[in-house]
C-alpha positions in Angstrom: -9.9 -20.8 63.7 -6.6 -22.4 63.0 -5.3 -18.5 62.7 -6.3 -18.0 66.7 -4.6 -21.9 67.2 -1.6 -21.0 66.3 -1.8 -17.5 68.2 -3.0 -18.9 71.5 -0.3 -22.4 71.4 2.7 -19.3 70.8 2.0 -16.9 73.4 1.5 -19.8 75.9 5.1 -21.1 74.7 6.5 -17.4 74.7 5.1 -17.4 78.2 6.5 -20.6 79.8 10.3 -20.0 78.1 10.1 -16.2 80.0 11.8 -16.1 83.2 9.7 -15.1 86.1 12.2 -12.2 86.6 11.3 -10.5 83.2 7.6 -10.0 83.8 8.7 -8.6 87.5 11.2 -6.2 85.4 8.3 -5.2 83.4 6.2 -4.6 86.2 8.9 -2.7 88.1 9.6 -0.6 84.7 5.7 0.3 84.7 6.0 1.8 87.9 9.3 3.8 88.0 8.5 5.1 83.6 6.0 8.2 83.6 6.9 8.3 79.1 3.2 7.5 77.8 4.8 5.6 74.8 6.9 3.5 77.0 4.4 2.3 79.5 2.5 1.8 76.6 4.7 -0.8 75.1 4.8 -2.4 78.9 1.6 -2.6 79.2 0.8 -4.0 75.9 3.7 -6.4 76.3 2.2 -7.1 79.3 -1.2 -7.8 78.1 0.1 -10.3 75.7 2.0 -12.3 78.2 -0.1 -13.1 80.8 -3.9 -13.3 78.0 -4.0 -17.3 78.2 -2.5 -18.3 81.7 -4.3 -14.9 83.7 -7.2 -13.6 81.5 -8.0 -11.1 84.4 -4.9 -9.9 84.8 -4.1 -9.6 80.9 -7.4 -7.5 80.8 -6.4 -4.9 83.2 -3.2 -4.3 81.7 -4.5 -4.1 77.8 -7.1 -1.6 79.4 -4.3 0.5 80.3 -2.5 -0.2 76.9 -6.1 1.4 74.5 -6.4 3.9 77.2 -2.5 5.0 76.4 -2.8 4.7 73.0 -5.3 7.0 72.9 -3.8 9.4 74.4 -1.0 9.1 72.2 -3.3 9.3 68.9 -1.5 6.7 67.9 -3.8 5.0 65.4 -1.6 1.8 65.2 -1.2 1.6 68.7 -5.3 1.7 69.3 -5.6 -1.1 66.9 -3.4 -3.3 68.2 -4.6 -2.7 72.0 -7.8 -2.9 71.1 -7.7 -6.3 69.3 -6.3 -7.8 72.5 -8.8 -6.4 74.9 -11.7 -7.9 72.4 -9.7 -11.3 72.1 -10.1 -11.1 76.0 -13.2 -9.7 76.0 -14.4 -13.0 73.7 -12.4 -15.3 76.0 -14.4 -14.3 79.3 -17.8 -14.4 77.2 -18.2 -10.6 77.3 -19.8 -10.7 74.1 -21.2 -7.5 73.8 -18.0 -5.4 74.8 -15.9 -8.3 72.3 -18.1 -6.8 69.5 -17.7 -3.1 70.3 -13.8 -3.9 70.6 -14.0 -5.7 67.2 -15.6 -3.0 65.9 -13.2 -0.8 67.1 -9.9 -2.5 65.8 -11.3 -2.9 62.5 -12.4 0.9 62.0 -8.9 2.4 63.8 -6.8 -0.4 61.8 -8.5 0.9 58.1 -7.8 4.7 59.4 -4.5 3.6 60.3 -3.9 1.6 57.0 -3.3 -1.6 58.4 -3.7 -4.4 55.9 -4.4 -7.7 58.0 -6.1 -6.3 61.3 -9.6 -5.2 59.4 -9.6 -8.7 57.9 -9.1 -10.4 61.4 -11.6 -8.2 62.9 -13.8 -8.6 60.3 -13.8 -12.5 60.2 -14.7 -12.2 64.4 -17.2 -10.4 64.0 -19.0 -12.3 61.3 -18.4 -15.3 63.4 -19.8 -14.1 66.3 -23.2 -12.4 64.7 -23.6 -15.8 62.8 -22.9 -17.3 66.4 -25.7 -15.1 67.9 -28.3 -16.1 65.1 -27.9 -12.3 63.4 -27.4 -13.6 59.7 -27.8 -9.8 58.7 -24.7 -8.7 60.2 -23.2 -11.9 59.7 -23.5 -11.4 55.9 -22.3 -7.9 56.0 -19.5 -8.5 57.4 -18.9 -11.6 54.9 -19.1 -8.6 52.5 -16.9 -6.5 54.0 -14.0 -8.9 54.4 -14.4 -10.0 50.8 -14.4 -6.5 49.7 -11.0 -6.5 51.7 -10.1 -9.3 50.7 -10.6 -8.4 47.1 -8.5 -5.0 47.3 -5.6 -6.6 49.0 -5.8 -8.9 45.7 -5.9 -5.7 43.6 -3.0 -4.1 45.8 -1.0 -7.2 45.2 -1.5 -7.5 42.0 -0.8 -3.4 41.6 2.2 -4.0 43.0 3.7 -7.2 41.3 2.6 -4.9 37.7 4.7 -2.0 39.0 7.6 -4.7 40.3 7.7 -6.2 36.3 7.7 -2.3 35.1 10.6 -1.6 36.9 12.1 -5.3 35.9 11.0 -4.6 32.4 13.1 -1.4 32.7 16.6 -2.3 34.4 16.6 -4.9 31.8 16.4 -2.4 29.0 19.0 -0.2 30.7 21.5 -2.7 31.2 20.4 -4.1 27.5 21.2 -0.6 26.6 24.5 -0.4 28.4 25.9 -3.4 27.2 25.0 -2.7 23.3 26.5 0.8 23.9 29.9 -1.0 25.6 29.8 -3.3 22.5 30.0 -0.7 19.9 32.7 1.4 21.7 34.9 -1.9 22.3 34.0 -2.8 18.3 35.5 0.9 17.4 38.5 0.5 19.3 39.1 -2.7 19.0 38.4 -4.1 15.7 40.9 -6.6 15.3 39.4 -8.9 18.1 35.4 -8.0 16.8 34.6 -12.1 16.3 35.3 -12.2 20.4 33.5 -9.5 21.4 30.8 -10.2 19.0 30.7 -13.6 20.4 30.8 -12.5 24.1 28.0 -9.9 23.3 25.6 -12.6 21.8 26.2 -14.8 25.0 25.6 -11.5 27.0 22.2 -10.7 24.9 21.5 -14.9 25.4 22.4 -14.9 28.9 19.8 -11.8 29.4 16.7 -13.0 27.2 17.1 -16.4 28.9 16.6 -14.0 32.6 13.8 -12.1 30.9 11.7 -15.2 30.1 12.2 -16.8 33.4 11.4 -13.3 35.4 8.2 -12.9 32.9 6.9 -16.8 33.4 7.3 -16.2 37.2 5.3 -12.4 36.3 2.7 -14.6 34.2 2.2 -17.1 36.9 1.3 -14.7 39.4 -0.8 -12.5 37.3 -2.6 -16.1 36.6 -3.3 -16.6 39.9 -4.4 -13.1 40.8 -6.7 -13.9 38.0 -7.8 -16.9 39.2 -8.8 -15.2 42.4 -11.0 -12.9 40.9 -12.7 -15.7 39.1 -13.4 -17.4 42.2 -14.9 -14.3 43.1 -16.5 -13.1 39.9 -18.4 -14.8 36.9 -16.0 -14.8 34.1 -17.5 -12.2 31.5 -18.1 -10.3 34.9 -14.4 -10.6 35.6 -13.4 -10.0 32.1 -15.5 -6.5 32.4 -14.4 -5.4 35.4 -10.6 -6.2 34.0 -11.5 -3.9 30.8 -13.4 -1.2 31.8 -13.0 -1.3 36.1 -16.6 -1.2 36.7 -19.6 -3.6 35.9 -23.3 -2.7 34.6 -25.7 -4.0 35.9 -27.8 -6.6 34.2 -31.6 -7.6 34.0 -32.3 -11.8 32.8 -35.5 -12.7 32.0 -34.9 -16.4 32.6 -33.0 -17.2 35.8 -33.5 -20.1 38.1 -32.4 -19.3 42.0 -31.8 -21.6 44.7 -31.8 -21.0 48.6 -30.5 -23.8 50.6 -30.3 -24.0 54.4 -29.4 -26.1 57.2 -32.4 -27.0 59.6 -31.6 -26.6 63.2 -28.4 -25.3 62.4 -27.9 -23.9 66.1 -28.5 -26.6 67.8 -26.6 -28.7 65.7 -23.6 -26.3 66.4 -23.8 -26.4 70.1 -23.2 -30.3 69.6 -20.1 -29.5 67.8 -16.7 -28.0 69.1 -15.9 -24.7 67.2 -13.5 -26.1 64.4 -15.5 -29.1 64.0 -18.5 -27.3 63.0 -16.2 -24.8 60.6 -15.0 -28.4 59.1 -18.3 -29.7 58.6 -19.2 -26.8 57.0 -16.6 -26.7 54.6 -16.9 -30.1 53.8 -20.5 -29.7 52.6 -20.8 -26.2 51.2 -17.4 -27.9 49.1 -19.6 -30.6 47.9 -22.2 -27.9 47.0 -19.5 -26.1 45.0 -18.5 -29.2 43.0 -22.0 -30.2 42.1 -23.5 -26.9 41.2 -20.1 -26.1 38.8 -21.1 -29.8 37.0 -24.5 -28.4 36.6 -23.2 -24.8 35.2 -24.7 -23.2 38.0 -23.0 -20.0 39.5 -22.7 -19.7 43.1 -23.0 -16.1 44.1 -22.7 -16.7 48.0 -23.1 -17.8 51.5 -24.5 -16.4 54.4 -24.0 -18.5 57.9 -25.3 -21.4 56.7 -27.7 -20.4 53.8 -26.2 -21.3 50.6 -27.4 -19.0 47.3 -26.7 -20.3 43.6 -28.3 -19.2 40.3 -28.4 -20.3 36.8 -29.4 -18.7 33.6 -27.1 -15.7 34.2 -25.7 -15.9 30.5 -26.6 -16.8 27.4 -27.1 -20.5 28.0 -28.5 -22.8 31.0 -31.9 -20.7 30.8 -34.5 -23.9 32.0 -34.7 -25.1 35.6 -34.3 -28.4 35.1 -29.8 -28.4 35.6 -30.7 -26.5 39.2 -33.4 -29.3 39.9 -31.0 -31.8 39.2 -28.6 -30.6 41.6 -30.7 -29.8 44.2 -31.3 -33.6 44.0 -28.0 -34.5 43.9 -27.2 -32.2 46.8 -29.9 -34.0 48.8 -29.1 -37.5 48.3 -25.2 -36.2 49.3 -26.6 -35.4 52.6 -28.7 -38.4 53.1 -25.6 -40.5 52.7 -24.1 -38.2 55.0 -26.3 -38.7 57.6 -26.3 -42.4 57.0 -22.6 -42.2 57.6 -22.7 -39.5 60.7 -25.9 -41.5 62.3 -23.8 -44.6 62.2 -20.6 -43.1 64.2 -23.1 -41.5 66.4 -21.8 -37.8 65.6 -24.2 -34.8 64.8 -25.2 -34.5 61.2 -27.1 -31.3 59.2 -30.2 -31.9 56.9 -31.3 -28.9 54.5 -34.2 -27.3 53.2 -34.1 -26.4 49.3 -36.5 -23.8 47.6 -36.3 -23.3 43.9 -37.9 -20.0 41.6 -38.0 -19.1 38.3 -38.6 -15.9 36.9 -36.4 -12.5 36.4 -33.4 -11.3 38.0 -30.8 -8.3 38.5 -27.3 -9.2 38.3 -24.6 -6.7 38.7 -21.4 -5.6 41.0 -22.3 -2.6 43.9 -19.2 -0.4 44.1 -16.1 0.1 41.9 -13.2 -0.7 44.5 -14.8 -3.1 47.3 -17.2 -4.9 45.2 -19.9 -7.9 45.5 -21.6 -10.0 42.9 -25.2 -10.3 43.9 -28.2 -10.6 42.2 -31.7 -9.0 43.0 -35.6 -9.0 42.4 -39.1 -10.6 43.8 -37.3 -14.2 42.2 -34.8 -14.1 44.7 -37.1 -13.4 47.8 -39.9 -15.8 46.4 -37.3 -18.6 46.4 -35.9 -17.9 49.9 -39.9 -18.2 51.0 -40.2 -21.2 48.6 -36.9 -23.0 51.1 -38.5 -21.7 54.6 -42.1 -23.2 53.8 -39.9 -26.7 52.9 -39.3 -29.8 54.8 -36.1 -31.5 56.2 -34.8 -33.1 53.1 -37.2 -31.7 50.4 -36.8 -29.9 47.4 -39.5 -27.1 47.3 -40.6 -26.1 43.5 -42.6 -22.8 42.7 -45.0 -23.6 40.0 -43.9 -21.4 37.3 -40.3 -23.4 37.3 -42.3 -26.1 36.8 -44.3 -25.9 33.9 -41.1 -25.1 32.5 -39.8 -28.7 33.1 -43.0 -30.5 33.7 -42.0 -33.4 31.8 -38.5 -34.2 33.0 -39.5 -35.1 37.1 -41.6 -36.8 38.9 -43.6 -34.4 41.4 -46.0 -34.2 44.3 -49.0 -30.8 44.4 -48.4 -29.7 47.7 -51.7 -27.3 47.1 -51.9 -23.7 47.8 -48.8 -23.0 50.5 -48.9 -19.6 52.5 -45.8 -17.8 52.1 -44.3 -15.0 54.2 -45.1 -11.4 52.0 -46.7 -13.6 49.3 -50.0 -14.7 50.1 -50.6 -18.2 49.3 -48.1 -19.9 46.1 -49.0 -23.2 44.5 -45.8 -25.3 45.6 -44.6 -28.8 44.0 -42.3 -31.4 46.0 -39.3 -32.8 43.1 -38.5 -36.3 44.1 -36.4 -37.8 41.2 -35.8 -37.5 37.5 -37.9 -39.0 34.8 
């Protein structure tokens, strides 16, 4: 959102500092050029110009601009034209043509190999189906812009490998060079060898001092590009992939999953301006993050505003009772919250929990533009477990109960009917023993 700020507050300043006089030229340009890849960049130019003061206008010259660029082949070109007339599209509320534009920019741009329009494209159109109420679509395209996202991490991290080979290299050349100088100076000189010995140790000092700095900068980025991938990635996951470049996929017999999601999220959002409800978002999936990674809980993702975690995915944290307690923790954070929003008289979210025990499918889907996920009736038993919940409840299946019967107090909801699963025996957790 910031991203499309920025873009909007610079073409209206790039707008109001060009002369009248220019855009005529432009115009007059347009009409006298018959060159295909000239009117193009008019028309395009054109396009940009007037998209925030003259939407209308803008859209009638970027339909000119795709409709060039495709005559051109011009894969680039297409791309770029198409990305404006979707950004106008979205602007005049023609959903349905924004999303076919979308869709258009962000297959053109990969066949192009264009690195940042696929992710913009990507991240509007995930908006907009989340917008719309279409989670589906709203979670594949979260997938696809992290599977971008994760290969322009590789690709970066490709490159700065190949940057310290090549460092790695001159420095041994030069290294080499200056040891050979040495010895032919030594032959032919010998009565001044304490100098040049002395000026070849402050060379060699001079150049190991250059090395260590160039490799800590090297290490500090390959740290971060590691980082990245364990924000991404469970660490033995990560540590796998690193080794072998692919991950197996892996069955656990004791995992505990947990489906959280906002009640009356939509009409929450229509109370809410665009980056305010983005903010608010942030804020609490953040909270989410921090109290799930006290618990040793992995998150594996979010969709809209559904929030999936699991636990027992490793050797250790294999009982229920770390996820209860942060599902209680992340409820009392959002009853303070809406003390806090109630009281300033702003908009506030409340969430449903649903929590299931039982076996699980962990693994990564792909070799290049991976996903961790995990799979099995566990994971669709707990998302029925959160949609047969109350506001502000934590739902409890009864077999991730008698696992932890002692440790909380609870409350037999009975036999609950459950979407696909006939009728469960469910259990409302209020509060720790």
């Amino acid at each position: 959102m910031f991203h499309r700020i920025s873009i909007t507050f610079l073409l209206l300043l790039h707008t109001a500092l060009l002369p009248a006089q220019s855009i005529a030229e432009l115009e007059r340009q347009l009409e006298q050029t018959t060159a295909s890849d000239q009117r193009w960049e008019i028309t395009y130019r054109l396009s940009k110009y007037w998209l925030v003061t003259d939407p209308a206008r803008a859209a009638a010259y970027a339909k000119q601009s795709l409709q060039l660029a495709i005559s051109l082949n011009d894969k680039r070109r297409e791309a770029e034209s198409a990305w404006v007339n979707a950004d106008i599209a979205e602007r005049q509320s023609r959903v349905a043509e924004a999303v076919t534009l979308y869709n258009q920019t962000y297959r053109v741009a990969q066949a192009a190999g264009l690195p940042d329009l696929p992710l913009q494209a990507s991240e509007k159109l995930q908006n907009i189906s989340a917008k719309q109420g279409n989670y589906k679509a709203a979670y594949d395209w979260s997938r696809q812009r992290s599977a971008l996202l994760q290969e322009k991490s590789r690709l970066y991290a490709e490159e700065q490998r190949q940057k310290y080979e090549a460092t790695q290299a001159a420095l041994e050349a030069q290294k080499k060079r200056e040891n050979a100088l040495g010895l032919v100076l030594l032959a032919v000189l010998g009565l001044v060898l304490a100098i040049l010995y002395y000026l070849r140790q402050r060379a060699n000092r001079r150049t190991r001092g250059e090395m260590a700095e160039k490799n800590a900068m090297i290490e500090e980025k390959r740290r971060r590009s590691e980082q990245l991938l364990l924000n991404i990635l469970p660490p033995a996951v990560a540590a796998e992939l690193t080794v072998r470049n692919k991950v197996a996929a892996r069955r656990y017999e004791h995992a505990t999953v947990m489906f959280i999601d906002f009640v009356g999220f939509t009409k929450t959002a229509e109370l809410l301006k665009p980056e305010e409800l983005i903010t608010e978002l942030d804020y609490c999936f953040s909270r989410f993050d921090d109290l799930i990674g006290r618990n040793r809980i992995e998150k594996i993702k979010t969709v809209g505003d559904a929030y999936i975690c699991a636990s027992g995915l490793s050797d250790r944290n294999e009982r229920p009772a770390d996820m209860i307690r942060a599902a209680l923790q992340i409820q009392d954070f959002l009853k303070k919250l809406k003390e806090k929003r109630s009281a300033e008289g702003r908009p506030y979210f409340e969430a449903r929990i649903g929590i299931h025990f039982g076996p699980v499918v962990a693994g990564v889907v792909g070799t290049k533009k991976f996903a961790y996920d995990i799979w099995g009736d566990t994971v669709n038993t707990a998302a029925r477990l959160e949609e047969a919940c109350e506001a502000g409840r934590i739902n409890v299946s009864g077999s991730a109960r008698e696992v932890v019967l002692d440790e909380f107090r609870w409350e037999y909801r009975g036999k609950v009917a459950a979407k696909n699963k006939g009728e469960m025996e469910m259990y409302y957790v209020s509060d720790a023993l």
